[in-house]
N, C-alpha and C positions, 0 to 999 in steps of 0.2 A: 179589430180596432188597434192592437198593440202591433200590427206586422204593417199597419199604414202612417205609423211614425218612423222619423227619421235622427238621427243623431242630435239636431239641432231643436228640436222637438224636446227633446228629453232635459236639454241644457234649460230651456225655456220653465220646465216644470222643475226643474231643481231649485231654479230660483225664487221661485213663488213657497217652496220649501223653507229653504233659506229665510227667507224672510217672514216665517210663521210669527216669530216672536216679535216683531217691530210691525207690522199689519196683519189686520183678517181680510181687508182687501188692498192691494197693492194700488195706488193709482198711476197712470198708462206713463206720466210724463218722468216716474222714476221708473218706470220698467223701460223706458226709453235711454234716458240717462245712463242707467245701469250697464245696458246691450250695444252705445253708442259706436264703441268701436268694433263690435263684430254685427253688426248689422245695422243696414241700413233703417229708416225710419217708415217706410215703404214694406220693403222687406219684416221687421219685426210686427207691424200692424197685421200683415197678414197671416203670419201665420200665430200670434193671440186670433184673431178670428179662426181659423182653422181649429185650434186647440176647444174654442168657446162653443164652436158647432161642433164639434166631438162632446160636449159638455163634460170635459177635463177641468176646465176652468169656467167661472160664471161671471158673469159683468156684476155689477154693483147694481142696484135698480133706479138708485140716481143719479150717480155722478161716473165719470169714465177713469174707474178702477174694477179692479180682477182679484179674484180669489181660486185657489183648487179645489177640487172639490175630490171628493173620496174616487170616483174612479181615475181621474188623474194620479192621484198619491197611488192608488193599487198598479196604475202601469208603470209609474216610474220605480215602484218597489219589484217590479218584474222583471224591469229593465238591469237593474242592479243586481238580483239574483242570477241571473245568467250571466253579465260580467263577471260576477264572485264565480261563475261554474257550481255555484249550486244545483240549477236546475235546467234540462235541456226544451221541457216542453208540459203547457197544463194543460187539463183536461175538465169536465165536468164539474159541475159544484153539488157536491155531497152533504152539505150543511148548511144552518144558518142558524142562527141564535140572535138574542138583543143584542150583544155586542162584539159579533164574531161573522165574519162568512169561510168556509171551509173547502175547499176547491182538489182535486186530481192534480199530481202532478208527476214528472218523473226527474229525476235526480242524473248527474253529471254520470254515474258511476252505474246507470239502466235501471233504478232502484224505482218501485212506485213510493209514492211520499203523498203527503196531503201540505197543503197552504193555507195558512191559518191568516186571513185578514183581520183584524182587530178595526172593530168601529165600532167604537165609545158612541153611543145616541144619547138622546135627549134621557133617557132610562137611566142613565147616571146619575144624575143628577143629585137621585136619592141616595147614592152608597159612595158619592168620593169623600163624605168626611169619613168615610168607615174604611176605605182603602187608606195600605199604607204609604203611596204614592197619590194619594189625592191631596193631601193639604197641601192649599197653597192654589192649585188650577183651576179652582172654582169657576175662572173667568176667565181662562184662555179656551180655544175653540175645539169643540171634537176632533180636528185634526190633530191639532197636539197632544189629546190625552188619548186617542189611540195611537200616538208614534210612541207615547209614553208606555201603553200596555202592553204593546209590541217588544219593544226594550225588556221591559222588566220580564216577561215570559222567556225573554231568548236565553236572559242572565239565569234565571233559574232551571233550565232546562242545561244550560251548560254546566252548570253547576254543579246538578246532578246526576248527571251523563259521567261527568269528570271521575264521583267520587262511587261510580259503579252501584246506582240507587237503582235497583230492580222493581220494574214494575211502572215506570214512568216512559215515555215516547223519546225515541233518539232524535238528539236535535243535527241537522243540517246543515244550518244558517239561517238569517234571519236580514230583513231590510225595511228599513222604518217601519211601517205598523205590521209589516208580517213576519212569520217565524215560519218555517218549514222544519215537519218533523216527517216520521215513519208513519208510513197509514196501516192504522191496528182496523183490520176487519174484526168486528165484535158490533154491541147493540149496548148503548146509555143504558147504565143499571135502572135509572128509571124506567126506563121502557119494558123490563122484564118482567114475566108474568110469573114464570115459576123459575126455579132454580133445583138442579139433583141435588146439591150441597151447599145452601145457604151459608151455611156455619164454614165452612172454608173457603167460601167468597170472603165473607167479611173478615176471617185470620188474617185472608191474603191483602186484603185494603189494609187493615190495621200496621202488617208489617210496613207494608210501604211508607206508613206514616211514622212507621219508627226509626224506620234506615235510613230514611229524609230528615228526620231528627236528629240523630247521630254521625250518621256518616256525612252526610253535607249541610249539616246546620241549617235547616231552612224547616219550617210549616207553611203548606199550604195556605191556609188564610180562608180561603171560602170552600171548603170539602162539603160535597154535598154526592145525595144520586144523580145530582145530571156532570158531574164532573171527574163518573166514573164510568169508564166502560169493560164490558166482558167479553172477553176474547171465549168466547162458551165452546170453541171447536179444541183448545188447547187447554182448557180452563184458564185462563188466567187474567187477571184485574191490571188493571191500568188508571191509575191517576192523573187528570188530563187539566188544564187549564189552568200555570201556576201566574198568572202577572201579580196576585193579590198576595204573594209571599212574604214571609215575616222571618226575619233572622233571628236563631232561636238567641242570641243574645240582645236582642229587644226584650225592653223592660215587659212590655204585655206579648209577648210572646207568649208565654204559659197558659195565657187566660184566650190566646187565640186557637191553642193547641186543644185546650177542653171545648172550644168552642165545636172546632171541626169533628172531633171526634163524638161529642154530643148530636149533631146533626145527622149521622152518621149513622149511628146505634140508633134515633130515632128513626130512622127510614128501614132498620132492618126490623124494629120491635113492629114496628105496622104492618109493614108490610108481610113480614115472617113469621109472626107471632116469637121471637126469640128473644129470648130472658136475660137479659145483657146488662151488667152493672157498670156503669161511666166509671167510676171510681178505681175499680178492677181491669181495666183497660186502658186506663191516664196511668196508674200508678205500672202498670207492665210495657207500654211505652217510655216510661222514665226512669226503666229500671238502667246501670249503667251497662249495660253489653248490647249487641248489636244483636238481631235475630240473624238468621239466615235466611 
């Protein structure tokens, strides 16, 4: 589908971008307006038709206006990454989540990498006043609060990248709702059944929560086991999905920090039988020095 668009294609879908914040559906006689001097009126009808039977974009069900629609934004976000030379070529889809799709891909540099789509669904709904990028979006369209999630992960992940936070995914680059990181072959700590060394999984989580603490000012915000994976061939943990990040000089920071680290130590007390004081683990994440 992405290799039967053409330059002008891409112009067409940028604009329908562009214009998220002023329509959820554009109608035809400004998309016409808009295009007037680089194409004709003939010309531009057909290929909105063209785009609509690709279902990139969808008609209105009453009146003659357009909207994009999540596979559009995903190709014109592909489009953009290989301009950047981020990426030379994707591959299979290795994920999917409520408000993620996860994809193969290879990197400008021959590197394998994964693509993180972000698509915010109806699932939201219940957690944007608990995100710290939801107030305020209630009412704008899942298109824009996954180009929002999108953002906000790339910012965090660079962030952390920058300030040398081990144990988090190297970022790439990133274009409106996606972010391209390094693909960790490992298995969602949920997903695991046993562990050789329980108790040095969870050291290794805890540190990362605390060099993320320290070294680049940032908590997580929703730490959980499905937002951890194990690299079990090398041992080692990775903290994966920051868009819901909290700057630890936000006033509830603190209270987001016990929050994750509680969810946390609950998934390992259950699941491990392991005897883990919250108290003893906030209070050694807050101590002032940096682990290694």
């Amino acid at each position: 589908m992405y290799r039967s668009l053409v330059d002008d294609d891409f112009i067409v879908l940028n604009y329908f971008v562009r214009s998220l914040k002023r329509y959820e559906y554009v109608p035809l006689e400004i998309i016409i307006n808009n295009f007037r001097e680089k194409f004709t009126q003939k010309e531009l009808i057909a290929r909105i038709k063209k785009l609509a039977k690709m279902k990139l974009i969808e008609r209105h069900p009453t009146f003659e206006a357009y909207r994009i629609k999540f596979l559009g934004l995903d190709c014109l976000a592909l489009h953009r990454l290989v301009k950047k030379n981020v990426i030379t070529a994707i591959g299979d889809k290795i994920g999917e989540g409520k408000e993620s799709e996860l994809f193969q891909a290879i990197s400008s540099d021959n590197m394998l990498v994964a693509i993180k789509f972000h698509k915010i669904g109806k699932e939201f709904r219940n957690v944007v006043k608990t995100r710290s990028y939801g107030e305020g979006f209630e009412n704008s369209s899942w298109i824009i609060k996954s180009i929002i999630s999108g953002r906000r992960e790339a910012e965090a992940l660079n962030i952390l990248n920058k300030h040398g936070v081990e144990g988090v995914p190297k970022f790439y680059g990133a274009a409106l709702h996606s972010v391209v990181i390094e693909f960790i072959p490992g298995v969602n700590l949920y997903e695991v059944e046993s562990l050789e060394d329980p108790t040095e999984v969870f050291h290794q989580i805890v540190d990362i929560v605390k060099n993320a603490y320290w070294k680049a000012g940032l908590v997580h915000g929703d730490l959980s086991e499905y937002n951890v994976i194990i690299d079990i061939d090398n041992n080692k943990s990775y903290i994966i999905d920051w868009p819901q990040y909290f700057a630890t000089v936000n006033p509830i920071a603190l209270e987001v920090l016990k929050k994750d680290l509680y969810h946390i130590i609950s998934f390992f007390k259950r699941k491990f039988r392991m005897n883990i004081d919250l108290d003893k683990i906030l209070e050694y994440v807050l101590e002032g020095k940096r682990s290694k």
